[in-house]
C-alpha positions as CSV (number, residue, x, y, z in Angstrom):
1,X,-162.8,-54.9,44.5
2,X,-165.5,-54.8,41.3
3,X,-167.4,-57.6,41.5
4,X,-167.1,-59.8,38.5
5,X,-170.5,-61.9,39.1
6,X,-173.0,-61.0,36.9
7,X,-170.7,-57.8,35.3
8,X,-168.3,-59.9,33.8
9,X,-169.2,-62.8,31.1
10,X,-168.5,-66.0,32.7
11,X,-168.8,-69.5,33.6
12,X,-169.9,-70.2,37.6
13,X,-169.9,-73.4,39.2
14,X,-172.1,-73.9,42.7
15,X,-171.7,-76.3,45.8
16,X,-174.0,-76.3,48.3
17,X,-177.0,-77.3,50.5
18,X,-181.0,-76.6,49.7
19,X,-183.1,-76.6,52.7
20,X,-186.7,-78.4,52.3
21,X,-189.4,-76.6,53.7
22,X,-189.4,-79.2,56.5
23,X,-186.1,-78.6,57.3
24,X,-184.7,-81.6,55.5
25,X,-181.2,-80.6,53.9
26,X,-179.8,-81.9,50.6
27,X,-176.4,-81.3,48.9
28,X,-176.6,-79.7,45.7
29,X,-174.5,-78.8,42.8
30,X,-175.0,-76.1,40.0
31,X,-173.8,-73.9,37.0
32,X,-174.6,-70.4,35.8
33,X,-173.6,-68.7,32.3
34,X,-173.5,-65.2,32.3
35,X,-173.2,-63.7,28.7
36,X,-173.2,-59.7,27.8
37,X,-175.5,-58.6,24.7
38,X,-175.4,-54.8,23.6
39,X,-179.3,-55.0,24.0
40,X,-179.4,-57.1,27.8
41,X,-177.8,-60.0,29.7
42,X,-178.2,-63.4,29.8
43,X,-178.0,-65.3,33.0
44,X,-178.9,-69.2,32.5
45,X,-178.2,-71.9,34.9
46,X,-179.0,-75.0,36.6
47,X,-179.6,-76.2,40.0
48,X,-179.1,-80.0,41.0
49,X,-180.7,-81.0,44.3
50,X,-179.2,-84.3,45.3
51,X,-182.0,-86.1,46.9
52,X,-184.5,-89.0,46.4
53,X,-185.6,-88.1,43.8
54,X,-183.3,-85.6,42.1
55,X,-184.8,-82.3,41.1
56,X,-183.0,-79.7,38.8
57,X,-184.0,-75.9,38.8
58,X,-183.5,-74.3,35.8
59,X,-182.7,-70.6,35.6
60,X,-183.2,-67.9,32.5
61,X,-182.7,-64.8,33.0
62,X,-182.9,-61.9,30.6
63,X,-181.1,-58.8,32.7
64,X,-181.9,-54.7,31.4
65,X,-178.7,-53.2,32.0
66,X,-179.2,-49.2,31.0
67,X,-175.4,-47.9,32.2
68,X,-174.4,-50.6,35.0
69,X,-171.9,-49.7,37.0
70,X,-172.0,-45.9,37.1
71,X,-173.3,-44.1,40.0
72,X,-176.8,-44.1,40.9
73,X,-177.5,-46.8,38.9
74,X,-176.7,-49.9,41.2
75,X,-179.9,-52.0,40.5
76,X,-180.5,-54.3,37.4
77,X,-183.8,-55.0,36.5
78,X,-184.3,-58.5,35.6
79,X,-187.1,-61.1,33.8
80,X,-187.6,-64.7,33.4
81,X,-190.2,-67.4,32.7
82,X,-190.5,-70.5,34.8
83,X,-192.4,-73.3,33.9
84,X,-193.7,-73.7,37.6
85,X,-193.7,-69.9,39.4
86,X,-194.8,-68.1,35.7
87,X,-193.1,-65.1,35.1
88,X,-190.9,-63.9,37.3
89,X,-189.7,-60.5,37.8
90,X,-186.9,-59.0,40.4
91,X,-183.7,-56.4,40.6
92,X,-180.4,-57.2,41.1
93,X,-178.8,-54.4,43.7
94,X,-175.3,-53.8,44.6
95,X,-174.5,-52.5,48.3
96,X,-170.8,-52.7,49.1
97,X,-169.4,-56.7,48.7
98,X,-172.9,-58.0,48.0
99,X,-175.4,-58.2,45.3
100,X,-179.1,-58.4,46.3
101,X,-182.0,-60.0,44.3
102,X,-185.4,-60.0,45.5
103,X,-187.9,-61.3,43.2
104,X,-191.8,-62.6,42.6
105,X,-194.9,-63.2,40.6
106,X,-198.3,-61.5,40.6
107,X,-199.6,-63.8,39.0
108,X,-198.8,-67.3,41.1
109,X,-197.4,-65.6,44.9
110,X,-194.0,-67.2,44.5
111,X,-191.6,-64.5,45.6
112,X,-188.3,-64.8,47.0
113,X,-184.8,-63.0,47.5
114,X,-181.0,-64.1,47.3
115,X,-177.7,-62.4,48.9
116,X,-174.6,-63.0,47.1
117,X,-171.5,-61.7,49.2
118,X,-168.4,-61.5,47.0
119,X,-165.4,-63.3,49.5
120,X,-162.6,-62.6,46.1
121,X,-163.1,-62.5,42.3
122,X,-163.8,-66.1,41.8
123,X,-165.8,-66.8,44.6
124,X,-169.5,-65.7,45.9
125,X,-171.6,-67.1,48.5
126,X,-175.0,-67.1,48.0
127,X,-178.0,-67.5,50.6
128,X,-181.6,-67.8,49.4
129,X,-185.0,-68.3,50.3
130,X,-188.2,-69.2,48.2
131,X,-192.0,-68.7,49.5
132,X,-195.1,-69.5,48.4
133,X,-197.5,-66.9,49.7
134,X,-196.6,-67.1,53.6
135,X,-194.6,-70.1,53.5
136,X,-191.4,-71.1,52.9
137,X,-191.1,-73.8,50.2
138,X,-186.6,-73.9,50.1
139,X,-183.6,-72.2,51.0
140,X,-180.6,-72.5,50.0
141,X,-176.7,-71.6,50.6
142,X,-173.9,-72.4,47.9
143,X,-170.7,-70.9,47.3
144,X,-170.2,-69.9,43.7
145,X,-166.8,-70.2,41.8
146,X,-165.7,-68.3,38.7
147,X,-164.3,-71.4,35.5
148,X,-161.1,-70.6,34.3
């Protein structure tokens, strides 16, 4: 099975749970649009975290593909810009059903990784983490589905 996440333009929907750093779990709900460019790709999405107050994540990704998908050359290298962890920087690596990304800033100490296991073309499930330094600030765990 190819995986279609990420290597196929799309619309993906999330339902899941984020993790305070306490412990404290919240429902949350989310959408990422993946778009293919000749020059990179474009991953943008948002993340809802149900609680009291609400907070929304917001995700931009720009992705250098070089020639995905042939061997040797599993791992995407990937930028974005937050507003709150500065720039970001991380690789996107394929191993078997999965797709890694580990990530972080030099600049501010967030860093963080994400393992999305594809169960069938339209569905991932995603586990996460986010730290600050030494300690963990979220995690996450959502299952991703592919729009029509």
């Amino acid at each position: 099975m190819k995986h279609t996440f990420l290597f196929k333009p799309g619309v993906w929907t999330a339902e899941g749970t984020f993790w305070r750093g306490d412990g404290e779990a919240l429902a949350a709900l989310g959408r990422t649009d993946i778009t293919h460019h000749s020059e990179c790709w474009l991953l943008s999405g948002t993340v809802k975290v149900l609680g009291s107050p609400s907070i929304e994540f917001v995700n931009a990704y720009s992705i250098a593909t070089g020639n995905p998908g042939t061997i040797g050359n599993q791992t995407l290298k990937w930028n974005a810009e937050n507003a709150t962890m500065g720039k970001l920087r991380g690789t996107f690596s394929v191993v078997g059903s999965c797709i890694f990304s580990v990530y972080g800033s030099n600049e501010s100490g967030y860093h963080g990784a994400e393992h999305l296991e594809q169960l069938d073309e339209q569905h991932y499930r995603s586990a996460g983490l986010l730290l600050l330094e030494d300690r963990l600030l979220t995690s996450w765990q959502l299952t991703l589905t592919r729009s029509p």
